[in-house]
N, CA, C and O atoms as a printed pandas DataFrame, in Angstrom:
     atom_number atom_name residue_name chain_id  residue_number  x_coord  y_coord  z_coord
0              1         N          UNK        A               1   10.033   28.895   39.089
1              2        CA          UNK        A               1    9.898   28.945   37.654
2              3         C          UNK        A               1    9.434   27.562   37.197
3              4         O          UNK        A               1    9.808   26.518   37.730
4              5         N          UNK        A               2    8.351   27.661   35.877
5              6        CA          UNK        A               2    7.722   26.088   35.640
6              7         C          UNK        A               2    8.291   26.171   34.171
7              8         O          UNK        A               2    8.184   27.162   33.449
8              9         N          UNK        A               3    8.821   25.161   33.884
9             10        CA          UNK        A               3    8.487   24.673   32.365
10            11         C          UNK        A               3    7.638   23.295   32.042
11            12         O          UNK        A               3    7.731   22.100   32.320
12            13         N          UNK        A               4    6.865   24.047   31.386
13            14        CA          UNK        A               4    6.013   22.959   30.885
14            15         C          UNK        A               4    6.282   22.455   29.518
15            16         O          UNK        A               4    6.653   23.156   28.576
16            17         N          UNK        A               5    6.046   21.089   29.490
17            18        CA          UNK        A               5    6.462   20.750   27.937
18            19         C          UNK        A               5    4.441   20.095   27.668
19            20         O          UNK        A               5    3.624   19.671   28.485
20            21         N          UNK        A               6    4.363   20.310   26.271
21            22        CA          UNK        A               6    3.033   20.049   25.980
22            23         C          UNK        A               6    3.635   19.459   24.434
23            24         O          UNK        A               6    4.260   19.954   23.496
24            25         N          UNK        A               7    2.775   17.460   24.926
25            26        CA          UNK        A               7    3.392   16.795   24.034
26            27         C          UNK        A               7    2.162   15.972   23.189
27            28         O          UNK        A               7    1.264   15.265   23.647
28            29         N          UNK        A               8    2.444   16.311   21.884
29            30        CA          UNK        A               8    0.654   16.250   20.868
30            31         C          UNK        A               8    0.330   14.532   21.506
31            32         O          UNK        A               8    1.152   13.702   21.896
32            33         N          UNK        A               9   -0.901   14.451   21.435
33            34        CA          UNK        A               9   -1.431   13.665   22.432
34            35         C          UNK        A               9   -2.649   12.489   21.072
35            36         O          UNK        A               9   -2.217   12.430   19.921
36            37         N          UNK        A              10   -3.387   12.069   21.244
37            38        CA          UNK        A              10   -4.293   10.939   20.473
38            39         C          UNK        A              10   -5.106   12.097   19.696
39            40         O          UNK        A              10   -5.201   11.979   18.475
40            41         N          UNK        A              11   -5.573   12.975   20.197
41            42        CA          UNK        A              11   -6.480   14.154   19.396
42            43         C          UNK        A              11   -5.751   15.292   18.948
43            44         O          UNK        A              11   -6.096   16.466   19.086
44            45         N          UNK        A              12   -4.448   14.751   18.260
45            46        CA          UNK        A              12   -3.817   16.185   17.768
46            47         C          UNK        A              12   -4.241   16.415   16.520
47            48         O          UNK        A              12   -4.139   17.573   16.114
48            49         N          UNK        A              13   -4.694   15.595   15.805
49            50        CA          UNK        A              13   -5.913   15.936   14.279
50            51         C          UNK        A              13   -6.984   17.102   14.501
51            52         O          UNK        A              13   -7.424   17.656   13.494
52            53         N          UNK        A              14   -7.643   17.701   16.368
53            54        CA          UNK        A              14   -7.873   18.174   16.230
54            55         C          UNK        A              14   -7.622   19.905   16.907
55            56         O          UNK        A              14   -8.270   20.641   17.651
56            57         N          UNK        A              15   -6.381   19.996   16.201
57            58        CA          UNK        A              15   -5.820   20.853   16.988
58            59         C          UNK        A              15   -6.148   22.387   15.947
59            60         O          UNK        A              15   -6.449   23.438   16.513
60            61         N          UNK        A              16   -6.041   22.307   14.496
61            62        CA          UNK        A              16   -6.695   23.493   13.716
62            63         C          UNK        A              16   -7.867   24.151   14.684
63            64         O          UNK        A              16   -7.984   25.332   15.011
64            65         N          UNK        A              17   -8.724   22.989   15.050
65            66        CA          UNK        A              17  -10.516   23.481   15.531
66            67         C          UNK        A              17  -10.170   24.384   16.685
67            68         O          UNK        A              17  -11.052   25.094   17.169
68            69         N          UNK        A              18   -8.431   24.409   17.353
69            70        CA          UNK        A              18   -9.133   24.963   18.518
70            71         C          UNK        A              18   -7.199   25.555   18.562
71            72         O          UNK        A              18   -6.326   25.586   19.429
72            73         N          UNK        A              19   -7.254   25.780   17.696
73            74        CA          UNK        A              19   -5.494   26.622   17.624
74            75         C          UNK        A              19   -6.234   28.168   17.891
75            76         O          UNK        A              19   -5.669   28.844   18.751
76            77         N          UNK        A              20   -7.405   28.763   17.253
77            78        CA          UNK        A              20   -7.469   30.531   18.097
78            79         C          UNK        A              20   -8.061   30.414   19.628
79            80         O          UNK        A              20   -8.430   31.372   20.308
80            81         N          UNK        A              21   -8.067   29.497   19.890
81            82        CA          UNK        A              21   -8.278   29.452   21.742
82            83         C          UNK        A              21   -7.157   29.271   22.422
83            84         O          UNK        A              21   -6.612   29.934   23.304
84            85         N          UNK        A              22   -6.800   27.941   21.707
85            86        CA          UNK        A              22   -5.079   28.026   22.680
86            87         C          UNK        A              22   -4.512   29.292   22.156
87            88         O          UNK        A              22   -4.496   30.089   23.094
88            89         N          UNK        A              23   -4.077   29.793   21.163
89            90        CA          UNK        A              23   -3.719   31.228   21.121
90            91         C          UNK        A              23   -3.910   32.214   22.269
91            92         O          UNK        A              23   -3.027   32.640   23.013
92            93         N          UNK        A              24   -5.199   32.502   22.289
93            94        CA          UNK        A              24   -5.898   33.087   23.613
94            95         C          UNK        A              24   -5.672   32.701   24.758
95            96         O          UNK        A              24   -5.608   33.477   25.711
96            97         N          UNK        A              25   -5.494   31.274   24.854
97            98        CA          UNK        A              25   -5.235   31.032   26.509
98            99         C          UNK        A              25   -4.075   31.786   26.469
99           100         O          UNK        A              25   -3.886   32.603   27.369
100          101         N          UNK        A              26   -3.050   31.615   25.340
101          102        CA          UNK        A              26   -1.269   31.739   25.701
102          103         C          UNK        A              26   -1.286   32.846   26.185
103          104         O          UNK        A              26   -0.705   33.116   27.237
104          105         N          UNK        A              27   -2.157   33.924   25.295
105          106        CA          UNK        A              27   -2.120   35.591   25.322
106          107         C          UNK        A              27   -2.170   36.171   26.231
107          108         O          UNK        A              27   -1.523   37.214   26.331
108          109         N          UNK        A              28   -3.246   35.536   27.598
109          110        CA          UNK        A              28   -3.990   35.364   28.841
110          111         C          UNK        A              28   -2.302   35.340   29.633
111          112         O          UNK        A              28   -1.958   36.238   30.402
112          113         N          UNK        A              29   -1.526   34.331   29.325
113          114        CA          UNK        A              29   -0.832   34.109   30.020
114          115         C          UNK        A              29    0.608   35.136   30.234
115          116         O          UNK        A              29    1.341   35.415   31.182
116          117         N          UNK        A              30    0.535   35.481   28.850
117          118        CA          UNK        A              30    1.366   36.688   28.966
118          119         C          UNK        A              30    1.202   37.916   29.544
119          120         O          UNK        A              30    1.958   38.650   30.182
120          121         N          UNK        A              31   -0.039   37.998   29.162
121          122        CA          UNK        A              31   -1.040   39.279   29.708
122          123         C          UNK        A              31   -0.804   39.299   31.178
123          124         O          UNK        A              31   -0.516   40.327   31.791
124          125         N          UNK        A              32   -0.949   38.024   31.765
125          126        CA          UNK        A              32   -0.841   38.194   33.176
126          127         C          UNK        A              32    0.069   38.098   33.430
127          128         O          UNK        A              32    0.130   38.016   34.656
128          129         N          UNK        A              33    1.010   38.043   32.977
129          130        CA          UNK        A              33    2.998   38.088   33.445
130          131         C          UNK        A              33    3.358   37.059   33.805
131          132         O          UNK        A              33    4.302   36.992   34.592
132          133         N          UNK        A              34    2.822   36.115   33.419
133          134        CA          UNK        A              34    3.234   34.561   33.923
134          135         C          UNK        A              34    4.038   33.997   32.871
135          136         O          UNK        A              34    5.155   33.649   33.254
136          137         N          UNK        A              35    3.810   33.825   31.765
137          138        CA          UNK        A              35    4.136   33.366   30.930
138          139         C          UNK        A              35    5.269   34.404   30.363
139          140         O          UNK        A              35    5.095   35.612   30.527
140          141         N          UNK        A              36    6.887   33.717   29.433
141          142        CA          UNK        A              36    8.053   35.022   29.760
142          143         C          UNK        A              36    8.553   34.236   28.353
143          144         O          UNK        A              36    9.533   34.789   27.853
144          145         N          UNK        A              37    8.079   33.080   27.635
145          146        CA          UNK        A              37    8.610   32.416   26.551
146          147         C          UNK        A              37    7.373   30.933   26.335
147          148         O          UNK        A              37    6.877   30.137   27.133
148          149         N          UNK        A              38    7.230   31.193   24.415
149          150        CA          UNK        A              38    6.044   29.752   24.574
150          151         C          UNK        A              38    6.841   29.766   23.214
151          152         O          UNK        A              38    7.509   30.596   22.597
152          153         N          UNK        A              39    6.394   28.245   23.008
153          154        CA          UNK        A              39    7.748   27.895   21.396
154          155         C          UNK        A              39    7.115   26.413   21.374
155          156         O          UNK        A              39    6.554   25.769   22.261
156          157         N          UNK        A              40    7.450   26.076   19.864
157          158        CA          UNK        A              40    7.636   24.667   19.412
158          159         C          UNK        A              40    8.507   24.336   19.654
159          160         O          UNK        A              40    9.591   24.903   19.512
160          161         N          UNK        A              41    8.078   22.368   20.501
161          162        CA          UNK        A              41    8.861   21.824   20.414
162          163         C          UNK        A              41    9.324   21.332   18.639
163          164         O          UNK        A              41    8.484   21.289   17.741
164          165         N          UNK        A              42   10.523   21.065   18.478
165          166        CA          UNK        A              42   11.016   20.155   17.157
166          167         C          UNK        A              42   11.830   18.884   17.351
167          168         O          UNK        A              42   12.671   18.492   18.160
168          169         N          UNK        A              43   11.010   18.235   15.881
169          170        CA          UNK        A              43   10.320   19.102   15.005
170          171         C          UNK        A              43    8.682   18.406   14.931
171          172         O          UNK        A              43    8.441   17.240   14.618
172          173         N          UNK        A              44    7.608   19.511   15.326
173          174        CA          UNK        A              44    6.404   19.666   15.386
174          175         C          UNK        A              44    6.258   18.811   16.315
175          176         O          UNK        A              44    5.452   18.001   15.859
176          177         N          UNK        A              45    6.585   18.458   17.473
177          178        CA          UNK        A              45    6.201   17.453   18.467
178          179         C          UNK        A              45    5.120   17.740   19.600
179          180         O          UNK        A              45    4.330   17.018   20.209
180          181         N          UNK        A              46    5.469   19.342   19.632
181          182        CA          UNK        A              46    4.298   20.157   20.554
182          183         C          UNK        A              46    4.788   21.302   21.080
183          184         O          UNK        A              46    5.451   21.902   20.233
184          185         N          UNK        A              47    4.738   21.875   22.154
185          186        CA          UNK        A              47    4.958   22.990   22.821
186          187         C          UNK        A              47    5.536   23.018   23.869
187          188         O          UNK        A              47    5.444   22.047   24.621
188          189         N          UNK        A              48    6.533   24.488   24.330
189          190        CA          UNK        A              48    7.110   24.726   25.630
190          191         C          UNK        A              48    6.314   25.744   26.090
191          192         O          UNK        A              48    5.559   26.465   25.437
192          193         N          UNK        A              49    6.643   25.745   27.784
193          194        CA          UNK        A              49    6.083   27.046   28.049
194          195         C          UNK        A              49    7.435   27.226   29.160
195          196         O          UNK        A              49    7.952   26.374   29.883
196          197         N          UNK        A              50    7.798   28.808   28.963
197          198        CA          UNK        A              50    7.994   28.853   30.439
198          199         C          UNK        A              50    7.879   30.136   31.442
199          200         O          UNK        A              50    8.000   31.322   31.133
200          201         N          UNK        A              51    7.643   29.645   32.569
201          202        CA          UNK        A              51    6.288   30.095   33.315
202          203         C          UNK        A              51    6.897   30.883   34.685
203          204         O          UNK        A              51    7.994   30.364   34.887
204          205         N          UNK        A              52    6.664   31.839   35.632
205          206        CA          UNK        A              52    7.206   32.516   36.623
206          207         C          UNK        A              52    6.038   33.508   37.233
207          208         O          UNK        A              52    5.172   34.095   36.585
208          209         N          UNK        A              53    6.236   33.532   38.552
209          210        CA          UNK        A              53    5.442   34.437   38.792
210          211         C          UNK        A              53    3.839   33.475   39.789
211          212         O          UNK        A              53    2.810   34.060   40.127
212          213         N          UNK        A              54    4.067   32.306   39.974
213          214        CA          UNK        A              54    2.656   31.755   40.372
214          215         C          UNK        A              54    2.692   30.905   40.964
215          216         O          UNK        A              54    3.556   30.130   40.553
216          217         N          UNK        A              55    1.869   30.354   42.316
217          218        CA          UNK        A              55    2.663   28.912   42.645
218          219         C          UNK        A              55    2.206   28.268   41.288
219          220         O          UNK        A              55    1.821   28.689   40.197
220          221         N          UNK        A              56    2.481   26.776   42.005
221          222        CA          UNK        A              56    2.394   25.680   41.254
222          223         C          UNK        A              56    0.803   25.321   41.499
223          224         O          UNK        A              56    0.221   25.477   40.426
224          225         N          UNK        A              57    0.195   25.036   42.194
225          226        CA          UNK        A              57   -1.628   25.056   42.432
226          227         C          UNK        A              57   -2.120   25.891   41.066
227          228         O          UNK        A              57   -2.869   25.436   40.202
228          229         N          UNK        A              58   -1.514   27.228   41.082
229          230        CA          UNK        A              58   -2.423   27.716   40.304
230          231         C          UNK        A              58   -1.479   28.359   38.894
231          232         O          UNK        A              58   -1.582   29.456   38.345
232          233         N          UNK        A              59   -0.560   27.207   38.591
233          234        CA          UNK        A              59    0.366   26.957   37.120
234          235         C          UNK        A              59   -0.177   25.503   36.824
235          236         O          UNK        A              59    0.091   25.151   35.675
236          237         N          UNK        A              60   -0.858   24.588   37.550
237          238        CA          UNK        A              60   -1.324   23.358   37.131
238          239         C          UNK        A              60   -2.614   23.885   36.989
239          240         O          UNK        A              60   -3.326   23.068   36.406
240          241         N          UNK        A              61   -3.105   24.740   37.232
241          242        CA          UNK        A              61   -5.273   24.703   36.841
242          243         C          UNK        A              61   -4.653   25.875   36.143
243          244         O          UNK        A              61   -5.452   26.668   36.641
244          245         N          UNK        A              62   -4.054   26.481   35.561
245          246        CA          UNK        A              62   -3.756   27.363   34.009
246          247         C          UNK        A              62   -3.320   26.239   33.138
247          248         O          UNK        A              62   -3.822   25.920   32.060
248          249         N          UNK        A              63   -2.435   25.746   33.680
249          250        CA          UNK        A              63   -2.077   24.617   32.275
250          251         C          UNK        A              63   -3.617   23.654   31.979
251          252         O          UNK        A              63   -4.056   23.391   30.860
252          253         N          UNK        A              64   -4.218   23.262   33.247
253          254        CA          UNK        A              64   -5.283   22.665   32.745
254          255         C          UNK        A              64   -6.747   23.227   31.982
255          256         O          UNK        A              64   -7.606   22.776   31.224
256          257         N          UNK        A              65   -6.474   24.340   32.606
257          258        CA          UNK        A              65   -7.188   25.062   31.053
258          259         C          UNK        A              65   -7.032   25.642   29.975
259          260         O          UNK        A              65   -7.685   26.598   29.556
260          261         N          UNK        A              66   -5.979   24.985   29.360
261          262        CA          UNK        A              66   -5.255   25.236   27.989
262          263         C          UNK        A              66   -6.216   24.030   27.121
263          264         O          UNK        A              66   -5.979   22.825   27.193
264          265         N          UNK        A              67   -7.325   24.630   26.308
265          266        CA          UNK        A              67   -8.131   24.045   25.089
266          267         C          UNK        A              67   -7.510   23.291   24.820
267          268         O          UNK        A              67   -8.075   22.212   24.999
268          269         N          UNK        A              68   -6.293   23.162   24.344
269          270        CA          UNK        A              68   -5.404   21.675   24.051
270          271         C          UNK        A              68   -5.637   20.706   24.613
271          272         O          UNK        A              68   -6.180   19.707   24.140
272          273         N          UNK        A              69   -5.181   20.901   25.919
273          274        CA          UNK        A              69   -5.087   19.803   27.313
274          275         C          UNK        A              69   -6.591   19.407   27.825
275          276         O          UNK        A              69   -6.863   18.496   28.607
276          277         N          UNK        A              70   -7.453   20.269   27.226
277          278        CA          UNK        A              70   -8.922   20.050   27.838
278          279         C          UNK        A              70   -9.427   19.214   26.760
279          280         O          UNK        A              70   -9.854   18.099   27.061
280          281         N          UNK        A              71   -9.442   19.661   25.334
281          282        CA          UNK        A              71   -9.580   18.901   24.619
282          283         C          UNK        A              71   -8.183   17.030   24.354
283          284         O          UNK        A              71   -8.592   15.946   23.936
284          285         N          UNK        A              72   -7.867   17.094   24.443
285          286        CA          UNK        A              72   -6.612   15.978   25.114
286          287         C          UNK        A              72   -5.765   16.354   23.260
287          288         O          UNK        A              72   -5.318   15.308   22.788
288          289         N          UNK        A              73   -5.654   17.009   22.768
289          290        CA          UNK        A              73   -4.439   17.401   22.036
290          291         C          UNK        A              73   -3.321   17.225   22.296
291          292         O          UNK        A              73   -2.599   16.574   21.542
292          293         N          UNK        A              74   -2.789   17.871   23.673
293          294        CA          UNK        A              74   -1.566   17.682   24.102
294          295         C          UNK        A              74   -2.059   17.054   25.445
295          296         O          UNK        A              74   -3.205   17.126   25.890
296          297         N          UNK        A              75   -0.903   16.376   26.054
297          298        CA          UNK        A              75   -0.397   16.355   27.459
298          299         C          UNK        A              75    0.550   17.134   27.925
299          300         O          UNK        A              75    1.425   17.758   27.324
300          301         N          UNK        A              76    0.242   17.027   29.350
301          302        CA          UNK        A              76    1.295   18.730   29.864
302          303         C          UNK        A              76    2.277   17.984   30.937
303          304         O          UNK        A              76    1.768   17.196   31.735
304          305         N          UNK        A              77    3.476   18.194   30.953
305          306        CA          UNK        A              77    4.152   17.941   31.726
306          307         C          UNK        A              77    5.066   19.108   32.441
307          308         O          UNK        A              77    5.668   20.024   31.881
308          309         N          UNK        A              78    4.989   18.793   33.887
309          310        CA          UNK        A              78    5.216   20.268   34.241
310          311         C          UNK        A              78    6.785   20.078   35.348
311          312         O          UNK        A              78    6.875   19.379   36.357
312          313         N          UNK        A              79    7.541   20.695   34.907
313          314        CA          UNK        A              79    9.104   20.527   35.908
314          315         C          UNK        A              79    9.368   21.874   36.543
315          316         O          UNK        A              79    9.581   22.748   35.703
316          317         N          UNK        A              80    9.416   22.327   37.964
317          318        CA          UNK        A              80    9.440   23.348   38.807
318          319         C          UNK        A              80   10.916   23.363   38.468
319          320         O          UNK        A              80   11.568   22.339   38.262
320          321         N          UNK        A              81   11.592   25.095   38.405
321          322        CA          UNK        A              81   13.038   24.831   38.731
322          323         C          UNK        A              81   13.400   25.823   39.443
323          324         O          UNK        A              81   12.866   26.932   39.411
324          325         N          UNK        A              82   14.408   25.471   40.192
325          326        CA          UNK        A              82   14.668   26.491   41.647
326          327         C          UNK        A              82   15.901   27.071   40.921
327          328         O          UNK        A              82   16.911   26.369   40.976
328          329         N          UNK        A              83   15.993   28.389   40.162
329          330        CA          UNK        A              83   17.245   28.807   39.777
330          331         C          UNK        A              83   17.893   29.481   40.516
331          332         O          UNK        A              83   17.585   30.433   41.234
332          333         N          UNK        A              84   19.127   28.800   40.269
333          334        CA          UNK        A              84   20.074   29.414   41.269
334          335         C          UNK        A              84   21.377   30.659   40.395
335          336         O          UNK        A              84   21.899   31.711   40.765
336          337         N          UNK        A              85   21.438   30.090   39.536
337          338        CA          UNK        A              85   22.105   31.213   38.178
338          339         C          UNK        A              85   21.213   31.593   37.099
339          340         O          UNK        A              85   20.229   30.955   36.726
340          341         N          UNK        A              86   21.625   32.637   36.654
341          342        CA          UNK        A              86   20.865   33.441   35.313
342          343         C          UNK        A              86   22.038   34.488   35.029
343          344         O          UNK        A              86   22.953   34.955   35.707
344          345         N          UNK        A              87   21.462   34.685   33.330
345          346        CA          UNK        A              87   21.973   35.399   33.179
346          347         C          UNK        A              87   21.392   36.989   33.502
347          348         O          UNK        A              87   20.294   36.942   34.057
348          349         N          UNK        A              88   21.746   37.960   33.339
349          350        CA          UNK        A              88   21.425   39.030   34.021
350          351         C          UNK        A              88   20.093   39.686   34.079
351          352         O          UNK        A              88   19.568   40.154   35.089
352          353         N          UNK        A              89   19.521   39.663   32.656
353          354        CA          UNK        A              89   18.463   39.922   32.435
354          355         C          UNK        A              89   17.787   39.183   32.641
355          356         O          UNK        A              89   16.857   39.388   31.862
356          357         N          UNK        A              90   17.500   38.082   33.412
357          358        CA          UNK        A              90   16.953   36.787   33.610
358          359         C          UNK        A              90   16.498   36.760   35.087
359          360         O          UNK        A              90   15.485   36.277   35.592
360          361         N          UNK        A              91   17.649   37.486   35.685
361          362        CA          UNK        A              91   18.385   37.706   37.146
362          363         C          UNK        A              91   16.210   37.785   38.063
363          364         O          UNK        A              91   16.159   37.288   39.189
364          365         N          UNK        A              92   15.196   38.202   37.649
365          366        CA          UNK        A              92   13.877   38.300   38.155
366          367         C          UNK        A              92   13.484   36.534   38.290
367          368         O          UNK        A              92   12.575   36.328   39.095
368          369         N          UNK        A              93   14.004   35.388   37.671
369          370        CA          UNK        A              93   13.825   34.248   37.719
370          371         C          UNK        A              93   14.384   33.459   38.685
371          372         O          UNK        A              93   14.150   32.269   38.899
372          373         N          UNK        A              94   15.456   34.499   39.496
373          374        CA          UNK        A              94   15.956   33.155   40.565
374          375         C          UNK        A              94   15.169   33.339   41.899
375          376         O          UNK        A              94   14.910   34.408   42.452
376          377         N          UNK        A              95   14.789   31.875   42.370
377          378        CA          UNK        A              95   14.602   32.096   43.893
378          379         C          UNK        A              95   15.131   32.499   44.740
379          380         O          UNK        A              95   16.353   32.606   44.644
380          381         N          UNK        A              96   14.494   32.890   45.902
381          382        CA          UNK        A              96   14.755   33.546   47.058
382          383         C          UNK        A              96   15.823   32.881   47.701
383          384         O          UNK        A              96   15.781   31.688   48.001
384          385         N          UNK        A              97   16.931   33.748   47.952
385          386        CA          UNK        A              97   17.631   32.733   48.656
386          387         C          UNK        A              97   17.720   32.318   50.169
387          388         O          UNK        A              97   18.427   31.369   50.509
């Protein structure tokens, strides 16, 4: 499981120009079952994602084609987590043991 934090970056003035693409990337990401929760950070600092379902190779070249991060809006910071508890409905997020 990845959470990514996406933190507004030197070009976040131009983040209106390209908020219905990142939209679309996010949509992409749900669409493909990767993505399970995306949210503001607060207050207005930037974005979470969090992510399942993909290695990490190819959760770092999705995050890097997030219009944000391409355009340098945000920076992405990305923390792998090996869950070992959940709650039940969650229970599809823990690793293999």
């Amino acid at each position: 499981m990845f959470v990514t934090f996406l933190s507004f970056a030197k070009n976040r003035a131009a983040a209106p120009d390209f908020m219905a693409a990142h939209n679309e990337w996010i949509a992409r990401g749900f669409a493909d079952g990767v993505f399970h929760c995306v949210g503001t950070l607060q207050p207005e600092a930037g974005g979470a994602i969090l992510a399942h379902g993909e290695s990490r190779a190819a959760h770092d070249a999705r995050i890097a084609a997030d219009p944000f991060v391409v355009q340098g809006i945000v920076t992405a910071q990305t923390h792998e987590i090996n869950a070992r508890r959940t709650a039940p409905a969650l229970d599809f997020l823990k690793a293999p043991a």
